[in-house]
Backbone as JSON Lines, residues from 0, in Angstrom:
{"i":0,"aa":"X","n":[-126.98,-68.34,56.64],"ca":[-127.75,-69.27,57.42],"c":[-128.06,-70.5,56.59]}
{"i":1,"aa":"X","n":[-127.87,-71.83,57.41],"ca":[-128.06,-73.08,56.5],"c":[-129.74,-72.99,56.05]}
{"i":2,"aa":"X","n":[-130.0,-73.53,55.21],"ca":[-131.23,-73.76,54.83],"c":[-132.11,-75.08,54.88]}
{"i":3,"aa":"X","n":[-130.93,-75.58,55.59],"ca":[-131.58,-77.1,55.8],"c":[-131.6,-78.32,55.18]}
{"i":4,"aa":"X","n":[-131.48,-78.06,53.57],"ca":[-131.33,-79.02,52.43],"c":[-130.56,-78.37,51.24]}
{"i":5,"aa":"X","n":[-129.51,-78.33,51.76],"ca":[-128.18,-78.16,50.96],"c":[-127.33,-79.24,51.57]}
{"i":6,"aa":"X","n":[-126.01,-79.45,50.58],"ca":[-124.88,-79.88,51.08],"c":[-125.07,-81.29,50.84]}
{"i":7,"aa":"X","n":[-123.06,-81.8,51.21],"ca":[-123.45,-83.34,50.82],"c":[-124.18,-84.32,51.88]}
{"i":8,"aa":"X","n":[-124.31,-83.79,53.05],"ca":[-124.64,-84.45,54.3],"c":[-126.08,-84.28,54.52]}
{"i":9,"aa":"X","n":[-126.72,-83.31,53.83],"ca":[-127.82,-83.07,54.71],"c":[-128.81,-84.2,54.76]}
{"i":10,"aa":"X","n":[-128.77,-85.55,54.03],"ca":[-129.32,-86.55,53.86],"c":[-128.94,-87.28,55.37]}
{"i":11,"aa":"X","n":[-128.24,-87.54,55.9],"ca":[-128.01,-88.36,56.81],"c":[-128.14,-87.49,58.0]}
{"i":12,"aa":"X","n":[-128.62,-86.16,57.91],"ca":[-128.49,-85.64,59.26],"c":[-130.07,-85.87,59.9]}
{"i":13,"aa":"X","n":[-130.89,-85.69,58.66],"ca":[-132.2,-86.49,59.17],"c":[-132.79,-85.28,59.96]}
{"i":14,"aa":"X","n":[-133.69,-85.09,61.35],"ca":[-134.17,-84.23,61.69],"c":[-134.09,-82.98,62.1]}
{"i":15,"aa":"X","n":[-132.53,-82.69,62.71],"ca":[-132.12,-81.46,62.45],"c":[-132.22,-80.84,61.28]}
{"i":16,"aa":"X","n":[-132.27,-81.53,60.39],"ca":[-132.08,-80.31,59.39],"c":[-133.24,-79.71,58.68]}
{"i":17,"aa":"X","n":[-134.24,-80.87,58.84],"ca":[-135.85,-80.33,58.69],"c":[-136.24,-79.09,59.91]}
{"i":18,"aa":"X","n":[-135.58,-79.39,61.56],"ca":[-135.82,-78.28,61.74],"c":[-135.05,-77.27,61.79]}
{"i":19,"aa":"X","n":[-133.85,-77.62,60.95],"ca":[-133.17,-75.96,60.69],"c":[-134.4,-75.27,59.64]}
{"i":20,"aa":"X","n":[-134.26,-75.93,58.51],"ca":[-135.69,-75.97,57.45],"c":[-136.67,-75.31,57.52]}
{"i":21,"aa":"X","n":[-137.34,-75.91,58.88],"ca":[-138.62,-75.3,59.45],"c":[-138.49,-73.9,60.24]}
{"i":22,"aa":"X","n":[-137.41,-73.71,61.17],"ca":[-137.17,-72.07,61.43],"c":[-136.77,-71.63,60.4]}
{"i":23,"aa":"X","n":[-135.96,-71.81,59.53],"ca":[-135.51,-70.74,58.49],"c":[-137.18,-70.21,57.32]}
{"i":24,"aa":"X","n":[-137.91,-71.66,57.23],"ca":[-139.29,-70.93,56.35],"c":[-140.06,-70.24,57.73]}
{"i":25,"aa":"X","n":[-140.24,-70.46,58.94],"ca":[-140.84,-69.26,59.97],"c":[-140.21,-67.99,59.99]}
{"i":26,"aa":"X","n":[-138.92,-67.81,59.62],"ca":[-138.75,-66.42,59.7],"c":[-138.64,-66.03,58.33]}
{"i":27,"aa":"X","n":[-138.52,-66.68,57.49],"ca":[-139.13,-65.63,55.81],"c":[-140.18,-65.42,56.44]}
{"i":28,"aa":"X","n":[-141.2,-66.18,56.89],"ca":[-142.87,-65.94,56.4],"c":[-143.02,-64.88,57.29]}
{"i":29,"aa":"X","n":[-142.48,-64.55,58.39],"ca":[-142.43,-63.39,59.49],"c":[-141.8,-62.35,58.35]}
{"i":30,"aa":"X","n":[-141.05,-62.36,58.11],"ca":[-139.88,-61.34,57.7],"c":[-140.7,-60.71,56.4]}
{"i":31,"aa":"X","n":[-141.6,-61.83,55.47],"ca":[-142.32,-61.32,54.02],"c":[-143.49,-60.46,54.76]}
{"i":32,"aa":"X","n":[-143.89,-60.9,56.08],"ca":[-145.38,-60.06,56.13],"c":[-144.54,-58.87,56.48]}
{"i":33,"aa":"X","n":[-143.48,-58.65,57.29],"ca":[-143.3,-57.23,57.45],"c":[-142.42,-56.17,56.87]}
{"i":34,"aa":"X","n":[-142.04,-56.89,55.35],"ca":[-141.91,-56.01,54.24],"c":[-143.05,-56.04,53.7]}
{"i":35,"aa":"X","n":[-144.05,-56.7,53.53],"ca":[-145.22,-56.6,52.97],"c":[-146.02,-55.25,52.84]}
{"i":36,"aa":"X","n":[-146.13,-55.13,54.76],"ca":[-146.87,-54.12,55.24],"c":[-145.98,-52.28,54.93]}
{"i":37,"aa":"X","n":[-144.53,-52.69,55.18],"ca":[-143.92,-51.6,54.73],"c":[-143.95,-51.28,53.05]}
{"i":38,"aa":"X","n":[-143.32,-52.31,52.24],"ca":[-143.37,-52.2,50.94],"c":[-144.01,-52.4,49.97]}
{"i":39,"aa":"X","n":[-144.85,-53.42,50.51],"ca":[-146.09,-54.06,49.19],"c":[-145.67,-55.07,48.96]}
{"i":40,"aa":"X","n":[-146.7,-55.83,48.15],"ca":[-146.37,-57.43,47.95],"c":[-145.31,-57.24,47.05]}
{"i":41,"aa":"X","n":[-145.13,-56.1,46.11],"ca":[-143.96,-56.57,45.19],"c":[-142.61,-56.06,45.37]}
{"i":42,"aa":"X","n":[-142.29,-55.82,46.76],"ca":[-140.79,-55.99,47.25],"c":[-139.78,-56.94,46.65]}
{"i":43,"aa":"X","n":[-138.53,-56.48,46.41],"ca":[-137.69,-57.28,45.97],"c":[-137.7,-58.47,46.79]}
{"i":44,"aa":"X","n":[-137.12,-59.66,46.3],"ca":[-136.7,-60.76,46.83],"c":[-135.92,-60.73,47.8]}
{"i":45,"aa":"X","n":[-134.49,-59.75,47.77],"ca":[-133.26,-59.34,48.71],"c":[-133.64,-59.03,49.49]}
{"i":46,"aa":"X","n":[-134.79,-57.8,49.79],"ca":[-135.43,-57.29,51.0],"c":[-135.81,-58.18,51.7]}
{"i":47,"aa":"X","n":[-136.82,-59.38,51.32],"ca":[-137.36,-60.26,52.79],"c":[-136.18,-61.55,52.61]}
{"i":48,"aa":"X","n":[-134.99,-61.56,52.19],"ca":[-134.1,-62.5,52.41],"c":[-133.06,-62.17,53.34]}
{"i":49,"aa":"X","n":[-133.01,-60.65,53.24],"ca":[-132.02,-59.61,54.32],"c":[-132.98,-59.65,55.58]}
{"i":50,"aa":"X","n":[-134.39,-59.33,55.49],"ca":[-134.78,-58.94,56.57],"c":[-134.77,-61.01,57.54]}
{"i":51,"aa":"X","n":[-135.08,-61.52,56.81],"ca":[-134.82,-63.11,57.42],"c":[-133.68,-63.44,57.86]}
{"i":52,"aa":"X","n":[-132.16,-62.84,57.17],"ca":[-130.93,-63.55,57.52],"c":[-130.71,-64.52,56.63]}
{"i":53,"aa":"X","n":[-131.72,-64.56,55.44],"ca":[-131.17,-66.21,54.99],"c":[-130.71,-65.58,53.09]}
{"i":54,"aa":"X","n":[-130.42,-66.55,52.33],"ca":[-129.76,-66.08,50.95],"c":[-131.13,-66.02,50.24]}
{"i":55,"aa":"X","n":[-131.0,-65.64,49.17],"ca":[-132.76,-65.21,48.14],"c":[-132.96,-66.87,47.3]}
{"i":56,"aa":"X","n":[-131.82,-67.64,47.8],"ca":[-131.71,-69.04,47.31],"c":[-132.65,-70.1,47.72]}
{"i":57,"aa":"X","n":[-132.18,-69.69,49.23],"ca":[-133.74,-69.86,50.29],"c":[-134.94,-70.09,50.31]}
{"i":58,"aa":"X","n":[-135.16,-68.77,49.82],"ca":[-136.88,-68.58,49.39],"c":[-137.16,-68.7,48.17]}
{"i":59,"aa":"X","n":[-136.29,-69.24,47.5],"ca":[-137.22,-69.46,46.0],"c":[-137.34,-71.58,46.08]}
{"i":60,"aa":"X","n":[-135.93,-72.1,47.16],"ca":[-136.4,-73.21,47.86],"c":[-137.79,-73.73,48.09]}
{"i":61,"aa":"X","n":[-137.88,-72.33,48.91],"ca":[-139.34,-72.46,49.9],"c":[-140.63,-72.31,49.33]}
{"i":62,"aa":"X","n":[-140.23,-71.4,48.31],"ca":[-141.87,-70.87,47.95],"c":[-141.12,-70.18,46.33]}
{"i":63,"aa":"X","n":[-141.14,-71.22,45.45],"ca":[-141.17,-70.9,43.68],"c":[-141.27,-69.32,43.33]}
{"i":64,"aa":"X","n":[-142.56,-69.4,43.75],"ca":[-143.22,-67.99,43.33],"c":[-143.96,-67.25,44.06]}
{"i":65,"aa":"X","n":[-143.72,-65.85,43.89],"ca":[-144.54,-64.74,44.35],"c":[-145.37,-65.47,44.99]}
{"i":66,"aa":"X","n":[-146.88,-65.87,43.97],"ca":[-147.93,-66.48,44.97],"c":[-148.23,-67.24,46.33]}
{"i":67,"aa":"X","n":[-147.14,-68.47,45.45],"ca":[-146.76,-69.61,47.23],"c":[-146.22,-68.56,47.84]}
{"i":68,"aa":"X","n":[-145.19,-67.62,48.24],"ca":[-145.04,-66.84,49.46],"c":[-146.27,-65.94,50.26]}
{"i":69,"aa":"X","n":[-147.02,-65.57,49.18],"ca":[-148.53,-64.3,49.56],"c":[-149.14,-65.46,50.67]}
{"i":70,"aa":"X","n":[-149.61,-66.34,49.46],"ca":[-150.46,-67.61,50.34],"c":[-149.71,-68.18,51.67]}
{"i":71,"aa":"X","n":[-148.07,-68.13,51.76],"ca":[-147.91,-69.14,53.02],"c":[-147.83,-67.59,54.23]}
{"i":72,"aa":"X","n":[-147.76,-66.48,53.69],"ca":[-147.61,-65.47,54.93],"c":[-148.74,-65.64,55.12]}
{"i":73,"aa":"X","n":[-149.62,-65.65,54.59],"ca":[-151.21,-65.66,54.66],"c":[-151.65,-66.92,55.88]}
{"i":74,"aa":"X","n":[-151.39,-67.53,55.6],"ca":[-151.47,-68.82,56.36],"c":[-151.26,-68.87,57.32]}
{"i":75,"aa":"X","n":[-149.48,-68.64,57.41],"ca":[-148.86,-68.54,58.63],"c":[-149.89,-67.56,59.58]}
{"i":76,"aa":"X","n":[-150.17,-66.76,59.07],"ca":[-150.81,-65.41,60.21],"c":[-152.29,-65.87,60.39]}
{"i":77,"aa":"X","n":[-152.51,-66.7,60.01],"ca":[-154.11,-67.31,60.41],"c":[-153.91,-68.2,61.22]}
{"i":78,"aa":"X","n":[-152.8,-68.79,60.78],"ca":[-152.56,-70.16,62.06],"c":[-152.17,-69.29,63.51]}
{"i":79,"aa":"X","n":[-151.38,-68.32,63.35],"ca":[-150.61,-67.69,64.87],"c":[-152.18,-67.33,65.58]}
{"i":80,"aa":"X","n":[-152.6,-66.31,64.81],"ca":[-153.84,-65.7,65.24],"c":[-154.72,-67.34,65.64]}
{"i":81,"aa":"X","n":[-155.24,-67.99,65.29],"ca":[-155.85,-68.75,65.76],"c":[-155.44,-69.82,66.98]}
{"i":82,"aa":"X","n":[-154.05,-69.9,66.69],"ca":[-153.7,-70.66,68.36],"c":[-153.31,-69.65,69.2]}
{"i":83,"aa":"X","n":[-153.61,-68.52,69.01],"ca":[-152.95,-67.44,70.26],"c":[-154.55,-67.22,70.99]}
{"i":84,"aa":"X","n":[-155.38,-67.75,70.37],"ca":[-156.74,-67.66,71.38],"c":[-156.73,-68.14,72.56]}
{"i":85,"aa":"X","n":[-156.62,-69.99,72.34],"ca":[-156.94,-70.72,73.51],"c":[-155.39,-70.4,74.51]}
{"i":86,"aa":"X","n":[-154.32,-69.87,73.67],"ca":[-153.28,-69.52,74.37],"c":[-153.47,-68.67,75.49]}
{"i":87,"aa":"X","n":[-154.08,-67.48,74.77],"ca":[-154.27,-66.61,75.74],"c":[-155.24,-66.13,76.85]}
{"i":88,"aa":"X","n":[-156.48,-67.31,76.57],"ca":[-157.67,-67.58,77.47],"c":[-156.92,-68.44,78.78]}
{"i":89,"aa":"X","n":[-156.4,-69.45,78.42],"ca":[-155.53,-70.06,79.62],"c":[-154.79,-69.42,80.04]}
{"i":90,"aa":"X","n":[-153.75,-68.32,79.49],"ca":[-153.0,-67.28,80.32],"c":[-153.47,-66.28,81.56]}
{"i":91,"aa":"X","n":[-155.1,-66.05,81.17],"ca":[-155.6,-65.11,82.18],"c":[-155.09,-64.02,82.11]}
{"i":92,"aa":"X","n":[-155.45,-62.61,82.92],"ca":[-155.91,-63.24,83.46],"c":[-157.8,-63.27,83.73]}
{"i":93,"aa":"X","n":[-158.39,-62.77,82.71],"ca":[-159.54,-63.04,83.0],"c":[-159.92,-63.03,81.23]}
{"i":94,"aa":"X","n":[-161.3,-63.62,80.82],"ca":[-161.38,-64.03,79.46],"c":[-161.31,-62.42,78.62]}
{"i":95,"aa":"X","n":[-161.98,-61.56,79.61],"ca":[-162.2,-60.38,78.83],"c":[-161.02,-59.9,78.38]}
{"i":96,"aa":"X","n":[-160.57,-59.7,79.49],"ca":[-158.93,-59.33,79.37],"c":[-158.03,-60.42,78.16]}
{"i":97,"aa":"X","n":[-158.32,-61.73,77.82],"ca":[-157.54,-62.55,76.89],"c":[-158.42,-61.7,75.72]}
{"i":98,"aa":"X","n":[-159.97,-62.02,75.35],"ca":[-160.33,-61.47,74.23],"c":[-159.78,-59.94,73.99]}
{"i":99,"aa":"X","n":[-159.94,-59.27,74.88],"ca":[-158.78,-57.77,74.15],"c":[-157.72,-58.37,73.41]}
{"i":100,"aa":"X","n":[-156.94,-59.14,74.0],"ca":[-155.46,-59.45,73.5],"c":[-155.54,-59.79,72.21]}
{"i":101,"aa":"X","n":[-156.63,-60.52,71.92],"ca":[-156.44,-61.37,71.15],"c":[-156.98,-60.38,69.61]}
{"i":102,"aa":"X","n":[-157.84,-59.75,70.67],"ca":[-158.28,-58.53,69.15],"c":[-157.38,-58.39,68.55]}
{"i":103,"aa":"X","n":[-155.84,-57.62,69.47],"ca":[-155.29,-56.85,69.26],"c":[-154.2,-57.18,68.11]}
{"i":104,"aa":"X","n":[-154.02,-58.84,68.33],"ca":[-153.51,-59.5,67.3],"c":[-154.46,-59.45,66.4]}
{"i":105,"aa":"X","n":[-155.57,-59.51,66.19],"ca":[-156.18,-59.62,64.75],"c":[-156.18,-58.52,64.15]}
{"i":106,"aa":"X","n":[-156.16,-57.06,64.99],"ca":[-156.31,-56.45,64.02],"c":[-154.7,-56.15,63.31]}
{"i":107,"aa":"X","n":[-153.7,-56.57,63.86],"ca":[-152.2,-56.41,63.44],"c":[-152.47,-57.59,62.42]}
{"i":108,"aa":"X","n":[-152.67,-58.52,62.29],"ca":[-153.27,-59.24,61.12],"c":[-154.0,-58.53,59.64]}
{"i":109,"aa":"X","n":[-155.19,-58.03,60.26],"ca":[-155.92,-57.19,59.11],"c":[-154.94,-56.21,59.08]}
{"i":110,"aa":"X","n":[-154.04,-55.61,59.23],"ca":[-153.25,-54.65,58.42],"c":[-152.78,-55.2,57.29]}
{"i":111,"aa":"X","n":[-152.01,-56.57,58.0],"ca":[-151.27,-57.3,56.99],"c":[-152.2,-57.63,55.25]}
{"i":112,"aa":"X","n":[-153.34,-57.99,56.02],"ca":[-154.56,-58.66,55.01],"c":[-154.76,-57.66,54.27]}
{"i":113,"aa":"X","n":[-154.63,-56.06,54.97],"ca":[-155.24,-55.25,53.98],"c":[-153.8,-55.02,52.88]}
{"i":114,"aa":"X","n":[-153.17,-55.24,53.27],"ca":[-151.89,-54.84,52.41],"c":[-151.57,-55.79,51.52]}
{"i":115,"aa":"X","n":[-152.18,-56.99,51.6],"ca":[-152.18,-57.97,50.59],"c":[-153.48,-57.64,49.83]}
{"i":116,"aa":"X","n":[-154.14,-56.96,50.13],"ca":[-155.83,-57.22,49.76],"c":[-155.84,-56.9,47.73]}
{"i":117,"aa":"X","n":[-155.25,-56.34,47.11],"ca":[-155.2,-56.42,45.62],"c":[-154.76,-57.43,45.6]}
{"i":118,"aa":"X","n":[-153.6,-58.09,45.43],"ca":[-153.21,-59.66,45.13],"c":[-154.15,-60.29,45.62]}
{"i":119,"aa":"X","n":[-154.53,-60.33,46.66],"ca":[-155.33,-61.77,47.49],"c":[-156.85,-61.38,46.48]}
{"i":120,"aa":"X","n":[-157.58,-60.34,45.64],"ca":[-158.04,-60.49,44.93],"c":[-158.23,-60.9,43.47]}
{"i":121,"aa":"X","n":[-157.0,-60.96,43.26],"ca":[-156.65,-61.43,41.73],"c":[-157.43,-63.12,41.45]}
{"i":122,"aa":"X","n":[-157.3,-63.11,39.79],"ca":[-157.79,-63.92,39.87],"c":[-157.22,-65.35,39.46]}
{"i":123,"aa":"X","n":[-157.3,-65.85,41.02],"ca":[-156.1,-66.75,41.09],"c":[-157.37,-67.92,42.17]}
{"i":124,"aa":"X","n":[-157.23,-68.91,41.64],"ca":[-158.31,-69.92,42.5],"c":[-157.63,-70.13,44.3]}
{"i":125,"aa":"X","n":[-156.59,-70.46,44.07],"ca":[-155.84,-70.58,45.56],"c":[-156.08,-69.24,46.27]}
{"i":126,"aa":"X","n":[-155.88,-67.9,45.57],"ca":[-156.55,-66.51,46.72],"c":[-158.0,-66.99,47.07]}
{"i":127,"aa":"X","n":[-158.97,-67.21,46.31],"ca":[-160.19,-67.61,46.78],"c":[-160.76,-68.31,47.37]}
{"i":128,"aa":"X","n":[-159.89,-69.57,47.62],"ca":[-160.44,-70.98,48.72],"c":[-159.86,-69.65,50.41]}
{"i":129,"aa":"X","n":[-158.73,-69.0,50.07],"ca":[-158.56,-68.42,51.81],"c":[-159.34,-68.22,52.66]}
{"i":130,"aa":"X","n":[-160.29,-66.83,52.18],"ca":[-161.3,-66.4,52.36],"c":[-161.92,-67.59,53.44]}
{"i":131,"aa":"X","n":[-162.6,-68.38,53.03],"ca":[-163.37,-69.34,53.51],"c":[-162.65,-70.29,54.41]}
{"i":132,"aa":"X","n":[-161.0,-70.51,54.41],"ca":[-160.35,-70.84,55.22],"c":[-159.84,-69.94,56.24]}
{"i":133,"aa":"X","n":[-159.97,-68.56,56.49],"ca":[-160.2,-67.76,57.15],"c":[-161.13,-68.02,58.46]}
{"i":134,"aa":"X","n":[-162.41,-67.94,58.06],"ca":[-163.6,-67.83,58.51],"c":[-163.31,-69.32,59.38]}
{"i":135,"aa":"X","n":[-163.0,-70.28,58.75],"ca":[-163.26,-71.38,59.05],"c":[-162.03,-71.47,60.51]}
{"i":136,"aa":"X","n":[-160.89,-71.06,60.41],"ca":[-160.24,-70.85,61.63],"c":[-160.24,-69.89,62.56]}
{"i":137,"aa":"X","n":[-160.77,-68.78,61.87],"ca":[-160.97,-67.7,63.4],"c":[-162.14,-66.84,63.98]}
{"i":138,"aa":"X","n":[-163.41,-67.73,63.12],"ca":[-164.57,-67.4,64.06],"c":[-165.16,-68.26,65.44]}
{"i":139,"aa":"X","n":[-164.65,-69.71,64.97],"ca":[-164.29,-70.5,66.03],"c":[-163.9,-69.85,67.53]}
{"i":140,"aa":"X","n":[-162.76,-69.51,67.04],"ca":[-161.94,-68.91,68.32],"c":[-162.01,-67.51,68.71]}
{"i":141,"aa":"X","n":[-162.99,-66.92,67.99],"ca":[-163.03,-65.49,68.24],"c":[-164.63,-65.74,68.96]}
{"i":142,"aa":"X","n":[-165.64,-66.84,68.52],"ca":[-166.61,-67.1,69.39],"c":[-166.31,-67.8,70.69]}
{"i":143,"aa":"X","n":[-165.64,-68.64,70.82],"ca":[-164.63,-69.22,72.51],"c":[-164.25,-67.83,73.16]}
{"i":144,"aa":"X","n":[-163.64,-67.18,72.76],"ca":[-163.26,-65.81,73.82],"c":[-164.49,-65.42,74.32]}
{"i":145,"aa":"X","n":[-165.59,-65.17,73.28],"ca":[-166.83,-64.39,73.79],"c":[-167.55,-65.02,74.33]}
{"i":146,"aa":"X","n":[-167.54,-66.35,74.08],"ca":[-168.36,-67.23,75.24],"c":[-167.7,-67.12,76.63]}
{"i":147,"aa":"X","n":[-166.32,-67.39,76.55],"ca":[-165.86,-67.41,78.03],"c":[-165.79,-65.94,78.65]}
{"i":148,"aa":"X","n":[-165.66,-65.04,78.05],"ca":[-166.04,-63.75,78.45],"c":[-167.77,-63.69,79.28]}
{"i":149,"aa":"X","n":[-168.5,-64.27,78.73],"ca":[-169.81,-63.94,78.69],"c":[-169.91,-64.24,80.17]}
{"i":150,"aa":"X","n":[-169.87,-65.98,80.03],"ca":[-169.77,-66.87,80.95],"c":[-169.49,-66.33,82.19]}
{"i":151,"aa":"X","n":[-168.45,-65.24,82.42],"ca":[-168.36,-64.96,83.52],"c":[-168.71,-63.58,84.07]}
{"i":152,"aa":"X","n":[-169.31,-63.11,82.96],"ca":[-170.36,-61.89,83.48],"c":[-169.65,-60.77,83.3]}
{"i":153,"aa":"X","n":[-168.26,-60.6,82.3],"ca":[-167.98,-59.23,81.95],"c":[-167.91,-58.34,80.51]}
{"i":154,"aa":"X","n":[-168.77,-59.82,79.92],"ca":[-169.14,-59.13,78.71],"c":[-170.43,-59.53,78.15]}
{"i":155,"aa":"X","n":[-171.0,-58.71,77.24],"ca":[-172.31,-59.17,77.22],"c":[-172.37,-60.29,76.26]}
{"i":156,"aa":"X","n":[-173.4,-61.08,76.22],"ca":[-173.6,-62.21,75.34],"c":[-174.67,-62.35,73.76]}
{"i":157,"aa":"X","n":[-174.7,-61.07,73.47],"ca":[-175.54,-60.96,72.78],"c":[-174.85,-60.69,70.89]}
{"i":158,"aa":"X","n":[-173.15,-61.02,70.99],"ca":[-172.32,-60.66,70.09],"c":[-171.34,-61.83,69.43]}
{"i":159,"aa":"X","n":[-171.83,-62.2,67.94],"ca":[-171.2,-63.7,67.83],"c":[-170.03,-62.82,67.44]}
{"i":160,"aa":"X","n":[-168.82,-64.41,66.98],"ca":[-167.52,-64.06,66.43],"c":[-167.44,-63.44,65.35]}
{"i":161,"aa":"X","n":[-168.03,-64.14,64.26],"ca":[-168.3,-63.66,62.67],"c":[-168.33,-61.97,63.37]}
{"i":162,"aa":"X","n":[-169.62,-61.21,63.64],"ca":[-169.73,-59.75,63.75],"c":[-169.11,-58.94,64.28]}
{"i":163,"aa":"X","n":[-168.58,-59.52,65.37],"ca":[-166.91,-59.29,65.77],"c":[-166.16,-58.65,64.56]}
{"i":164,"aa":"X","n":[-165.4,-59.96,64.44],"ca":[-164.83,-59.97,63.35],"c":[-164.78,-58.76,62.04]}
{"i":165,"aa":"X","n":[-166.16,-58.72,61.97],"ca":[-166.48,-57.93,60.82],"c":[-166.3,-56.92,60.74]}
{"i":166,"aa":"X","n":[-167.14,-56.42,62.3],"ca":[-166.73,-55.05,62.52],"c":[-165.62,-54.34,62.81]}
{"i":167,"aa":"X","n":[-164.46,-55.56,63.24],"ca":[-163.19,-54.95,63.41],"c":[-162.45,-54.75,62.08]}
{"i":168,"aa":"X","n":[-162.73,-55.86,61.35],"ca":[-162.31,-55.83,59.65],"c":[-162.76,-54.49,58.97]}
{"i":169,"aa":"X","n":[-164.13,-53.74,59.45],"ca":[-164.08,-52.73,58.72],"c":[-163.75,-51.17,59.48]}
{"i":170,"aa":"X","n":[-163.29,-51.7,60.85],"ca":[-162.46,-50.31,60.91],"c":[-161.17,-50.45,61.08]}
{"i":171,"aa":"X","n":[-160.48,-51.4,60.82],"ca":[-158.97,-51.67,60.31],"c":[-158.8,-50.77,58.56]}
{"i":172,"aa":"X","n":[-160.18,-51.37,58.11],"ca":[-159.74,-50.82,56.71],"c":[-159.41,-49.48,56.47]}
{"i":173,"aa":"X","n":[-160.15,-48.3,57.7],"ca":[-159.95,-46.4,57.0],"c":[-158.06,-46.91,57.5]}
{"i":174,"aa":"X","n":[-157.87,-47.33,58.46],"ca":[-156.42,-47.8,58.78],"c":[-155.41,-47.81,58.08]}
{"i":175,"aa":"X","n":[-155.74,-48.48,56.54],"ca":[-154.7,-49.15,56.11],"c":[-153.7,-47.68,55.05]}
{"i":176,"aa":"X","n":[-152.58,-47.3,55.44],"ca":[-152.5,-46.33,54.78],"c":[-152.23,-45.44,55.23]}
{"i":177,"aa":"X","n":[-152.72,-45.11,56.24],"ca":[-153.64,-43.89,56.42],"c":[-153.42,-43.34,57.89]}
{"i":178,"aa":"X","n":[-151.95,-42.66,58.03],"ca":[-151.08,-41.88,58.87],"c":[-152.26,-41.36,60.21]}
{"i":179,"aa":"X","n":[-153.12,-40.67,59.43],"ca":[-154.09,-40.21,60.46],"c":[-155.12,-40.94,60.92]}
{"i":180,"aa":"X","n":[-155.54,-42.09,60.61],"ca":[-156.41,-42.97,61.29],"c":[-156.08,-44.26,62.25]}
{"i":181,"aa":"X","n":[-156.55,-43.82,63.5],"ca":[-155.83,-44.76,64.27],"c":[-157.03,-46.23,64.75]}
{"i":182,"aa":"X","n":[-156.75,-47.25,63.76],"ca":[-157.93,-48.01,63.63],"c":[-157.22,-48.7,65.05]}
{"i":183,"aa":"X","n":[-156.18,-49.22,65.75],"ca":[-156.48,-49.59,66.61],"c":[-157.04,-49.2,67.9]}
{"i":184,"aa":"X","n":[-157.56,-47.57,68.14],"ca":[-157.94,-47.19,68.85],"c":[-159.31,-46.84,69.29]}
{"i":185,"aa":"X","n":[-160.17,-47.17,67.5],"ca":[-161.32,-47.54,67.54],"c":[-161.75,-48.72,67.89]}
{"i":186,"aa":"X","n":[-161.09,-49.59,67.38],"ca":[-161.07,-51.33,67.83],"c":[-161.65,-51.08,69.08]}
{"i":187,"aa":"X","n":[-160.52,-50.19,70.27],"ca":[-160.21,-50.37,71.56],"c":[-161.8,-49.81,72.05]}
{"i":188,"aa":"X","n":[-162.26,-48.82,71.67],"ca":[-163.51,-48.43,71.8],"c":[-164.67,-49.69,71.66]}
{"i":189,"aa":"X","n":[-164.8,-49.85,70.61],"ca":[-165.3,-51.5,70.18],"c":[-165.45,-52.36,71.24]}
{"i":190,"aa":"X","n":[-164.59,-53.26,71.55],"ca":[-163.92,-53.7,72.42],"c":[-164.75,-53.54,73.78]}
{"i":191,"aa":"X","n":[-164.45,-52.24,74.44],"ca":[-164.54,-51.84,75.67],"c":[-166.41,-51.31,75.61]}
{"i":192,"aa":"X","n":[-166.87,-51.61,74.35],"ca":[-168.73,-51.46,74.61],"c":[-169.34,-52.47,74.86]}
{"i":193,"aa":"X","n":[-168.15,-53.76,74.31],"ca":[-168.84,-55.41,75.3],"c":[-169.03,-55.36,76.44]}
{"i":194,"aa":"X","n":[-168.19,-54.69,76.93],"ca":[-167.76,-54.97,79.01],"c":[-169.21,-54.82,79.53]}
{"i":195,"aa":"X","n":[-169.62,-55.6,80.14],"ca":[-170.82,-54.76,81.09],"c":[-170.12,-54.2,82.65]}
{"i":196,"aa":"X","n":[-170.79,-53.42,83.17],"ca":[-170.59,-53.02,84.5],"c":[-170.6,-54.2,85.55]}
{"i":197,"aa":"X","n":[-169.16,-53.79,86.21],"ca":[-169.12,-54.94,87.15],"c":[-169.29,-54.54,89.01]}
């Protein structure tokens, strides 16, 4: 698969090839979180260059080192999760019904997070600004679901995003690992104690 900036031409081809560029780094950053979650952050290089389709030439293009890849899967999955909110509030078909959805992506997220969670603690200044760039993109949108949920009388209003959040973050965690714990099914419990009676 081209990579976008190779070759003698790729200068004059101009925007195609930024977005060959730009799909080929969307599917590493797809392809690294889900050797991630299977293998650990320290998977060979070949593994998330096979699982992408593209050469290991690619991704050292894209991302130098180990770290820049942790940090841009990281990213990438904060950005999806955060525009799949207002995505899926306008989809309908009702808010309660979008905020489930949208759980359901976060907590497939916090798997990922937990499987990065030793690296993303190291001590490395760029793991530590995340954290707070976290918060900063998906309590926003995890409080919009629950407002528009509220708003229309099928969930209660007495539950911000942050605690949301939190509480789903800590029953993802018996999750991570852990054959016999089915954290998305507690979520689903979670979840379904907002609803009020309709």
């Amino acid at each position: 698969m081209n990579d976008g900036n190779s070759g003698p031409g790729a200068a004059p081809a101009g925007r195609p090839k930024r977005a060959d560029a730009q799909r080929n780094q969307e599917a590493l950053l797809e392809a690294a979180a889900a050797i991630f979650v299977r293998s650990g952050v320290e998977a060979p290089v070949r593994d998330i260059a096979a699982e992408a389709g593209v050469g290991t030439g690619t991704i050292y293009r894209h991302f130098p080192t180990r770290s820049d890849l942790i940090i841009a899967v990281y990213r990438h999955q904060v950005d999806a999760c955060a525009a799949a909110g207002p995505a899926l509030l306008a989809a309908g078909p009702t808010p309660y019904a979008a905020l489930g959805k949208w759980i359901d992506l976060f907590v497939d997220f916090m798997v990922t997070k937990h499987g990065l969670a030793t690296v993303l603690q190291a001590d490395n200044t760029d793991f530590a600004a995340l954290h707070a760039w976290f918060l900063d993109r998906l309590v926003p949108v995890c409080d919009q679901l629950l407002d528009a949920a509220a708003a229309t009388g099928e969930s209660r209003s007495d539950l911000a995003g942050y605690e949301l959040m939190r509480a789903v973050g800590n029953l993802c965690i018996g999750g991570y690992d852990n054959p016999c714990y089915d954290a998305r099914r507690l979520v689903a419990v979670l979840v379904a104690g907002l609803r009020l009676p309709q």
